[in-house]
N, C-alpha and C positions, 0 to 999 in steps of 0.2 A: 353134520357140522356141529361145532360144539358149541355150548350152548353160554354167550357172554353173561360172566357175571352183572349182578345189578352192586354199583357203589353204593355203600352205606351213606345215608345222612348224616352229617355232623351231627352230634349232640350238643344240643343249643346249652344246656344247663350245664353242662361238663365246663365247656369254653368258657362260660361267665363265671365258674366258681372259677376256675383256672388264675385268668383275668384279673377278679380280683385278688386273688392271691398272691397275687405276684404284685398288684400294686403295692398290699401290704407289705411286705419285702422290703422293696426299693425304698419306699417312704421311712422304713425304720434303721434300716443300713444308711440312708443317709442324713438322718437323724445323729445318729451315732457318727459318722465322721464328722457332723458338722459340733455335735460337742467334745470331739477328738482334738478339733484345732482351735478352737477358741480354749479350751484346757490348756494345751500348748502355745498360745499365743499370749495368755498371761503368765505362763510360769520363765515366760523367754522375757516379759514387759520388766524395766528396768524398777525396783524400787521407787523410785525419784521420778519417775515417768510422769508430765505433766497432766493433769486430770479437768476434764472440762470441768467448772462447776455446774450442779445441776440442785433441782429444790428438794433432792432427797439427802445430797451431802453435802451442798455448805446451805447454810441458814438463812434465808431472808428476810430483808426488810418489810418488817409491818407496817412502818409508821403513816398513816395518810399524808401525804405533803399539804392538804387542807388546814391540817391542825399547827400548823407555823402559822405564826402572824408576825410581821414588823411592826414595832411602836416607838417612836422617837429615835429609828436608828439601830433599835436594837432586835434582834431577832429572840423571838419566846419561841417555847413547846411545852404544853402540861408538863409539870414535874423536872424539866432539865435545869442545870444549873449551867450560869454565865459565867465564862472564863476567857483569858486573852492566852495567846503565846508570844513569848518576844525574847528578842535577843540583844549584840551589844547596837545594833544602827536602832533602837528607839532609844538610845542614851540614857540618862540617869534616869530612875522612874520614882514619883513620889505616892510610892506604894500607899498610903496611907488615903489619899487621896484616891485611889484607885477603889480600893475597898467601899470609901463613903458610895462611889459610884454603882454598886451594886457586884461587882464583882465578885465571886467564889475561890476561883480557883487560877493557877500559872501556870502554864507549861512552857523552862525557860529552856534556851538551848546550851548546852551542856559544851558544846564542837563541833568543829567540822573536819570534812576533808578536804583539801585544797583540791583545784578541778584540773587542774593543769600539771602539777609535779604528785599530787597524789600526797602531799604530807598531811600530818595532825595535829590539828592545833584547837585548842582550848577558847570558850568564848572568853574575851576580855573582862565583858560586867556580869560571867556565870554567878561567882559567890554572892555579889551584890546583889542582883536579883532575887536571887535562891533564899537570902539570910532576910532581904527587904519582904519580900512576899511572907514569907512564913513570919515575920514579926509582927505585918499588920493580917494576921489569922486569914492567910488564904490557905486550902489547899495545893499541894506543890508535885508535879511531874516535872520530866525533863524531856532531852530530845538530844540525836545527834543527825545533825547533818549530813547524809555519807555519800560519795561516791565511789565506792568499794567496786572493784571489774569481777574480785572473786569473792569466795567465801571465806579464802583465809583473812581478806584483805576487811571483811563483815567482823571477821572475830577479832581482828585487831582491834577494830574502832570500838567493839563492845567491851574489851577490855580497859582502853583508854578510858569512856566513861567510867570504870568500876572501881581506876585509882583514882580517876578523881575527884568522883562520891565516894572513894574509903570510908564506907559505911554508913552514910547521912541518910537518915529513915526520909522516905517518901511518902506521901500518903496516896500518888496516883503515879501511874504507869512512867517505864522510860521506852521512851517510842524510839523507833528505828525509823529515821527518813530519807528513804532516800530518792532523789529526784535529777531527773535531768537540768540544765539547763540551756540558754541561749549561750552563743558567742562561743571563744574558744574552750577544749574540754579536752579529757584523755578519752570519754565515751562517744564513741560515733555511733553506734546502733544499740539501744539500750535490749533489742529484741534476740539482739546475739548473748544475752550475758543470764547468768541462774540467779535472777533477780529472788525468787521465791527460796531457793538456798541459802542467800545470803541474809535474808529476812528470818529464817530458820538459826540460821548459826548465832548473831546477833542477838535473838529471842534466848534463845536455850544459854547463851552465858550469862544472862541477864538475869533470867531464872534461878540458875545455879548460887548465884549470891545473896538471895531473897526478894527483889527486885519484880514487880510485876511486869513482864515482856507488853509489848505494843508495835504497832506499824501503823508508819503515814503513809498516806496517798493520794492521789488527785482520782476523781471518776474515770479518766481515760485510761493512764497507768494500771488501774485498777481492773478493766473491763480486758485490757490489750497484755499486759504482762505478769500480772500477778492469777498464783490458783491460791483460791478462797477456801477450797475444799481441805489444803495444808496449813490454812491461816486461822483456822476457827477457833484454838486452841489459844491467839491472841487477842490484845485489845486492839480494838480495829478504827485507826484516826481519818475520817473521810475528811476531804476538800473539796466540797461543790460549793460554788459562789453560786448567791439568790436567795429567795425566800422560801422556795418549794422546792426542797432537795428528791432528787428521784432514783438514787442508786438503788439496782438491787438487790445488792446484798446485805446483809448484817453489819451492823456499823456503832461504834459506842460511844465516840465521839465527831462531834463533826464542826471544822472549820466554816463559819461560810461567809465571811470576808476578809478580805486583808486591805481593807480601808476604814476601819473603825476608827472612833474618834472619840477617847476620854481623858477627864480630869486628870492631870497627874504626869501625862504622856504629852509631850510637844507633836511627836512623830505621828501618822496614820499606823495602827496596828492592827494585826490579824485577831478574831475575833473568833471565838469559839463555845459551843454548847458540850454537856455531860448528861446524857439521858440516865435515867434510873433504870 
């Protein structure tokens, strides 16, 4: 009878180098395809591609909300300067008057766009404002109004302000504002629309003429449709009402009433600070 062979043992060391060998393999092949498609999935991502903000690319807000105080109505911060914005509903304004009041600076509105036919139209008391303010030595920005759907409809209105500053030295920013409002409107989802393009197109002809570019906002607008991360390159006009502003992001000016009340002005006015 012939004599059964005896099976060989596994080699235990064999197997384990094997083993791991092969893990090493796999972990590095899929390695390599996983940076195969993230390569491919941004050379596919569109230019213009919306970009979360995060704190490595847009800038944030330092300021402690501690260091505001209210005094008589008036909101302080080490170092900012006090300024109003207004248009033609605060009626005539006795700039001079204003000034006594502690005020720096104006930012008056320039136009708007009609919200329901989409036309352009010029504020009524722009010049007045504009020649009133800088005679009694404030500082002077501007502003437009806008309900632009596109970008071209952004570069219209940026143009519209350019002829009708033909040239008038500013000493602060021409902001771009644009905002929803109540009641009837041509905008029914402000969420469907390249709000952050048209803030772009806007800015950069603004630019083009010497003009320092700017955008307004409100915190929510700001949080919900605008990217920060494409807006750093402007002056950035915050709207939080209250005393302890908390946006945050980067911000160079900031609104934070629109119920002030000075010498000079019949009407309640918006009310604004300039940080250094």
């Amino acid at each position: 009878m012939a004599k059964k062979r005896k099976k060989k043992k596994p080699n235990n060391a064999r197997v384990i180098i094997f083993t791991s060998l092969a893990a090493v393999i796999f972990t590095v092949l899929m390695g390599w395809l996983l940076q195969s498609c993230l390569a491919r999935t941004e050379q596919e991502r569109p230019a213009d591609a919306p970009t979360e903000p995060t704190e490595e690319t847009a800038a944030r807000n330092e300021r402690d909300p501690e260091d505001f105080y209210m005094e008589d109505g008036v909101l302080h911060y080490p170092g900012a300067a006090l300024g109003i914005d207004v248009s033609t509903h605060q009626g005539l304004i006795d700039w001079e008057q204003v000034a006594d009041a502690g005020v720096t600076f104006a930012i008056i509105r320039a136009g708007y766009r009609g919200s329901t036919k989409g036309q352009l139209y010029a504020d009524e008391l722009f010049w007045d404002n504009l020649n009133g303010a800088k005679e009694a030595g404030l500082k002077v920005g501007v502003y437009f109004f806008s309900q632009a759907l596109t970008v071209e409809e952004a570069a219209e209105e940026a143009r519209f302000v350019l002829e009708l500053l033909d040239g008038e030295p500013l000493e602060l920013p021409v902001y771009y504002d644009w905002e929803q409002i109540a009641g009837e409107s041509r905008i029914e989802d402000p969420g469907t629309l390249p709000l952050t393009d048209c803030c772009e197109a806007f800015c950069e002809a603004v630019r083009l003429q010497g003009y320092t570019p700017g955008v307004y906002f409100n915190q929510d607008q700001g949080y919900a449709y605008l990217d920060f991360v494409r807006l750093q390159r402007y002056e950035l006009w915050l709207a939080e009402y209250g005393d302890n502003p908390t946006f945050r992001y980067r911000y160079d000016c900031l609104q934070y009433t629109d119920a002030g009340r000075l010498p000079g002005i019949e009407t309640s006015v918006d009310m604004d600070l300039i940080f250094p």
